[in-house]
C-alpha positions in Angstrom: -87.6 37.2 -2.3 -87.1 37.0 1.5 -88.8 33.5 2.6 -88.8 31.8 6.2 -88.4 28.0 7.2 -89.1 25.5 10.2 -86.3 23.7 10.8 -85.8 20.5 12.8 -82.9 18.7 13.1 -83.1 15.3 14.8 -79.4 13.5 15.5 -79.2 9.8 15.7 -77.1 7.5 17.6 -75.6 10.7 20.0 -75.5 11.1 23.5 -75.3 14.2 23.0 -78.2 15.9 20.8 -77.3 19.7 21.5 -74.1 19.7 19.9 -75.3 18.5 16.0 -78.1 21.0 16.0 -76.6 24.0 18.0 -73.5 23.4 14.8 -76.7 23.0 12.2 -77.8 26.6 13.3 -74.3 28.2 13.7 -73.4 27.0 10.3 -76.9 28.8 9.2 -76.1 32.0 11.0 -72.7 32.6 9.9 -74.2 32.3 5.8 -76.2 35.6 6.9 -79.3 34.2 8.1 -81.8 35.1 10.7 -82.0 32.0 13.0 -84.8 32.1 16.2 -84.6 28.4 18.0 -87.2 26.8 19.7 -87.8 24.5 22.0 -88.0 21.8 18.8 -87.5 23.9 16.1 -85.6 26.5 14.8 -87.4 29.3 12.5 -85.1 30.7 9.8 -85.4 33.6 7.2 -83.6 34.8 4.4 -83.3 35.1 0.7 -84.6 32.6 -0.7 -81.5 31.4 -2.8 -79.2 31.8 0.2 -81.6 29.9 2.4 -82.1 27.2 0.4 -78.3 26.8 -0.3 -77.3 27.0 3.5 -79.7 24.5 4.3 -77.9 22.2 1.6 -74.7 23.0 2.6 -75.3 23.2 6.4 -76.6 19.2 5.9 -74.0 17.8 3.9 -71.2 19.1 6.2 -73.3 17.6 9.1 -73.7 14.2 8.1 -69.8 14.2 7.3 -69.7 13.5 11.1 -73.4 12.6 12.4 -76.0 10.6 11.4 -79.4 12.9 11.1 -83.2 13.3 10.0 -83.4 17.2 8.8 -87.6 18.2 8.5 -87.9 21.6 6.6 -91.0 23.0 5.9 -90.3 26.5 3.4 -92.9 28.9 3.1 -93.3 32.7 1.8 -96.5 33.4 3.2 -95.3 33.4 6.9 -95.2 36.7 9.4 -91.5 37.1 9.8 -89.8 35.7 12.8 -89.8 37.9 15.9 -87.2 37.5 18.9 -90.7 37.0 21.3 -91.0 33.4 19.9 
């Protein structure tokens, strides 16, 4: 089942807030996901197994180096994700 999510990703404690959140996404595009980011969040869609599992494993090698607040909302009802966003 193909499902999208809202992601935000919120470093703490950085100068530079780019860098965790531009990784957060990279590490969710190379695990075969569709990833559109916004202006304060990123919109995300894929299987629902292998979204749900890159977001786990995209956090947990994040906060090896960064402190951060992930907000996730998961839905199956959205339209997908178009490039116009």
């Amino acid at each position: 089942m193909k499902i999208q999510a809202e992601i935000s990703v919120y470093p703490l404690r950085v100068t530079e807030l780019s860098r965790p959140i531009d990784e957060f996404c990279r590490m969710l595009q190379s695990r075969g996901l569709e990833v559109h980011m916004g202006p304060m969040s990123s919109f995300v869609s894929g299987e629902c197994k292998d979204l749900f599992k890159a977001v786990q494993e995209s956090f947990e090698r994040l906060v090896e180096q960064y402190q951060i607040v992930v907000a996730v909302k998961f839905s199956n009802a959205c339209p997908e994700v178009h490039n116009d966003r």
